[in-house]
N, C-alpha and C positions, 0 to 999 in steps of 0.2 A: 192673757197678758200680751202674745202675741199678735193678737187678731190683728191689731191697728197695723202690722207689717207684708200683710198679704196682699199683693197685687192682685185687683179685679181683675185686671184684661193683661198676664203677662206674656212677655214676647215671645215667640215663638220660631224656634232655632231652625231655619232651613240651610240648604247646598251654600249660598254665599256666603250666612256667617261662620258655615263650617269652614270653607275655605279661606277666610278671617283671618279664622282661630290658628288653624294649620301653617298659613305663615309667618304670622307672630311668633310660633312656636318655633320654628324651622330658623328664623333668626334668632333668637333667644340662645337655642342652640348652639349655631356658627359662631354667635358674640361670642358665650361661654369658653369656646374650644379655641377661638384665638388668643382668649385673656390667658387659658392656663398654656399654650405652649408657651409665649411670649412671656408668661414667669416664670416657667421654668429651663427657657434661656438666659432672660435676667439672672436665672437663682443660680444655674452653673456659670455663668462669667464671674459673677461676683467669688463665688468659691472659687476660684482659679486664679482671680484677683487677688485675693487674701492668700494663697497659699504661694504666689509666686514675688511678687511685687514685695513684701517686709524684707525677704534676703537677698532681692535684687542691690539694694545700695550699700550692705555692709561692710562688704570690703573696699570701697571706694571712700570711707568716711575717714580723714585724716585729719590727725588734732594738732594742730601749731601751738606751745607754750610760747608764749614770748617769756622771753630772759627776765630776772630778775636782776635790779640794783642795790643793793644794801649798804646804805654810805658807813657802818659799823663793822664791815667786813675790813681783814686788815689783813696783809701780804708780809711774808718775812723775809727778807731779804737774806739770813742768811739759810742754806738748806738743813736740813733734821738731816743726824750721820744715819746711816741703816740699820738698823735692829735686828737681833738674830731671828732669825725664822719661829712664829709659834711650835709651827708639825716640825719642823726639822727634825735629823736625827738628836739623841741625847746621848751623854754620855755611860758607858756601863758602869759601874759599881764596883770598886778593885777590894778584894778582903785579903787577909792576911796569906792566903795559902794560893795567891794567885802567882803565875810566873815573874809577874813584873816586879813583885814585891820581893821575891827569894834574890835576883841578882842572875841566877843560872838555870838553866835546864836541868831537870835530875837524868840522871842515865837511864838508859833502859838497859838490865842485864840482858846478856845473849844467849842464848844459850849453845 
C-alpha cells in the first residue's frame, strides 16, 4: 500500500542541514519565550487594570436632578397652626384615689 511512498534516492542529512535544523530550532525557541513573557506582562497589566481603574472614578460621579415644575402644585397662603407633637409627652391617667382628686394631702401620723 505504501510502496508507491518510498523514496529511491533519499537525502541524506549531513553537518549543514544539521546546522539548518539547529537554527531554526534555536529561533523557534526565542519566538516562543518572547511571545509568553510579553503575555504574561499584557496578562498582569490588564489584571491591575481591572482591579484598579472601576473604583477609580466613583467617588468623583456626581448626579445633578434638575428641578421639577408642576403647574397642578398649589401654595397656601395662609400657614397650617402647629400640631401637638406625635412622641410628645402624654398626659397620665388621674383615678379616683389620686391626690388631685381628694382636695388635700392625708396626714402622716407621727409618732
Amino acid at each position: 500500500m505504501f510502496d508507491d511512498l518510498h523514496d529511491p534516492n533519499p537525502p541524506t542529512a549531513g553537518l549543514h542541514t544539521l546546522a539548518a535544523v539547529s537554527a531554526k530550532a534555536q529561533q523557534l525557541r526565542r519566538r516562543r519565550s518572547l511571545l509568553m513573557g510579553g503575555g504574561g506582562v499584557a496578562l498582569v497589566a490588564l489584571a491591575i487594570a481591572a482591579i484598579v481603574l472601576p473604583g477609580r472614578n466613583d467617588e468623583r460621579l456626581v448626579s445633578i436632578d434638575e428641578p421639577t415644575t408642576d403647574s397642578s402644585t398649589t401654595i397656601n397662603a395662609e400657614p397650617t397652626p402647629p400640631s401637638a407633637p406625635r412622641n410628645g409627652p402624654k398626659p397620665m391617667p388621674t383615678d379616683a384615689n389620686s391626690p388631685s382628686t381628694i382636695g388635700s394631702r392625708p396626714e402622716v401620723a407621727k409618732a
